[in-house]
N, C-alpha and C positions, 0 to 999 in steps of 0.2 A: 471474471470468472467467479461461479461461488468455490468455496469450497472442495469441496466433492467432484465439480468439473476438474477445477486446477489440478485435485493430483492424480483423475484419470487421464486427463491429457500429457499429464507429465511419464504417468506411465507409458501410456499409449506409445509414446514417442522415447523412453527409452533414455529419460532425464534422469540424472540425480548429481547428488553432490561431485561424483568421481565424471560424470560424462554428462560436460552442459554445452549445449550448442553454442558455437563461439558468437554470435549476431545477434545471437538473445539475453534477453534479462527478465529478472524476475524479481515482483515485490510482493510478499507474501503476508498477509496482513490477518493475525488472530486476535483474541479478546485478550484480558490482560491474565496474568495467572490466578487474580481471584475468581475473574466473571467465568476462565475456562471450569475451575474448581466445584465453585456451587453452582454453578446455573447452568455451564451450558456438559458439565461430564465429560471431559474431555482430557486426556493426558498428552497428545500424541497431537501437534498440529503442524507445523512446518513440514513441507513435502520433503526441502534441503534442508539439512542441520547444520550448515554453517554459512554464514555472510560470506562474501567473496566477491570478488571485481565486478560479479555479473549475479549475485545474491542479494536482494536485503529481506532479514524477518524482522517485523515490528510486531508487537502486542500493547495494541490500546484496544478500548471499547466503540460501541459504534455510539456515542453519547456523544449531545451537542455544546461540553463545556471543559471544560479542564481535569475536573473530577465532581464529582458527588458522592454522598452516601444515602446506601438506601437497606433497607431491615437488616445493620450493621456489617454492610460489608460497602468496601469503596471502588467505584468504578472509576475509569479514570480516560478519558481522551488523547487524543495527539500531545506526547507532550513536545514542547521548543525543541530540547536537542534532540530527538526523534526527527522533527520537522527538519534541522541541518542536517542531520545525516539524510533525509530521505531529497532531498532539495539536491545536497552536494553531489548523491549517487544521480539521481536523472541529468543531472550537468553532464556528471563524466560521463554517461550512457547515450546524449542526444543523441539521434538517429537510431538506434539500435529500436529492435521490436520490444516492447515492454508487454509482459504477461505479468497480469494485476488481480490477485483478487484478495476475496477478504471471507468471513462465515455465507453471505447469501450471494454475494456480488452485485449489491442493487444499492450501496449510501459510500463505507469508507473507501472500495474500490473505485468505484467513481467518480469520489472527493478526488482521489490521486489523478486518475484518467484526465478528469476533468482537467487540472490543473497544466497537465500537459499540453493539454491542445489548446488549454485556453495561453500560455506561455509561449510554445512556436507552433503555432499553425500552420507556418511553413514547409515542418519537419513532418505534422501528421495531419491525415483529413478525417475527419468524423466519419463520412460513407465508409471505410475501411473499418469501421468497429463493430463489435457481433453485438454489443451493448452502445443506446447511443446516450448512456452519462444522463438518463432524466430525473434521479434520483441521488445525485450527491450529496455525500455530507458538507455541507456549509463550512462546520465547523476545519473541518478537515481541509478544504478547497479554502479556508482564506487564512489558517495557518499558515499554511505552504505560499500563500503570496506571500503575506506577512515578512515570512523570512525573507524567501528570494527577493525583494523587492529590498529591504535592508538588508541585504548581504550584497547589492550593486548600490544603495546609497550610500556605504561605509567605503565602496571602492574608489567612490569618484571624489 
């Protein structure tokens, strides 16, 4: 979802912090608090205001490196423990319906998406997506292996 869909559907459906539908989850993804700041105006971005069992907000940029700086201000990507908490939260959630977006819904939403289907394909099918992931962030999509992938070779 971008943006804008995510928290008319949230409305739509009568979400919020106090009444979330038990079978769903939700990863709500904005820029960081500098890029919301200068660039993009914005004070007010998580639909939910607080993480929870069936919650996660992250704020990174939708950039393809760890961070950069650019006419003195610093952007900044996925960071690692960002990527564990967001890795651990889909563990505990498999099967559950994941509602994803991010500012447009077309790069870090679909980094994440991505990483899902590409991880159990079992659990989801691509036909069942209103977006079908042709626009992921890289960056984001091989974080997320990254971790999960060492977080089962430190298991074994």
């Amino acid at each position: 979802f971008s943006h804008q869909d995510f928290d008319k559907y949230c409305q739509d459906n009568g979400w919020s912090d106090d009444a979330l539908p038990k079978d769903k989850c939700f990863i709500s993804i904005c820029g960081s608090p500098e890029c919301q700041k200068y660039y993009l105006e914005e004070t007010e971005c998580h639909w939910f205001k607080k993480d929870s069992e069936q919650v996660i907000n992250l704020d990174f940029d939708d950039i393809s490196v760890e961070s950069f700086d650019w006419k003195g201000h610093t952007f900044h990507g996925i960071a690692e423990e960002q990527a564990k908490h967001l890795v651990d939260f889909i563990l505990k959630n498999k099967g559950s319906d994941f509602y994803i977006h991010c500012r447009a819904g077309v790069s870090r939403s679909q980094g994440v998406t991505r990483f899902i289907l590409d991880i159990f394909p079992e659990e989801y099918e691509v036909g069942n997506l209103k977006n079908p992931c042709l626009t992921p962030n890289y960056y984001v999509l091989s974080t997320l292996k990254k971790i999960f992938y060492e977080k089962f070779d430190n298991q074994n």
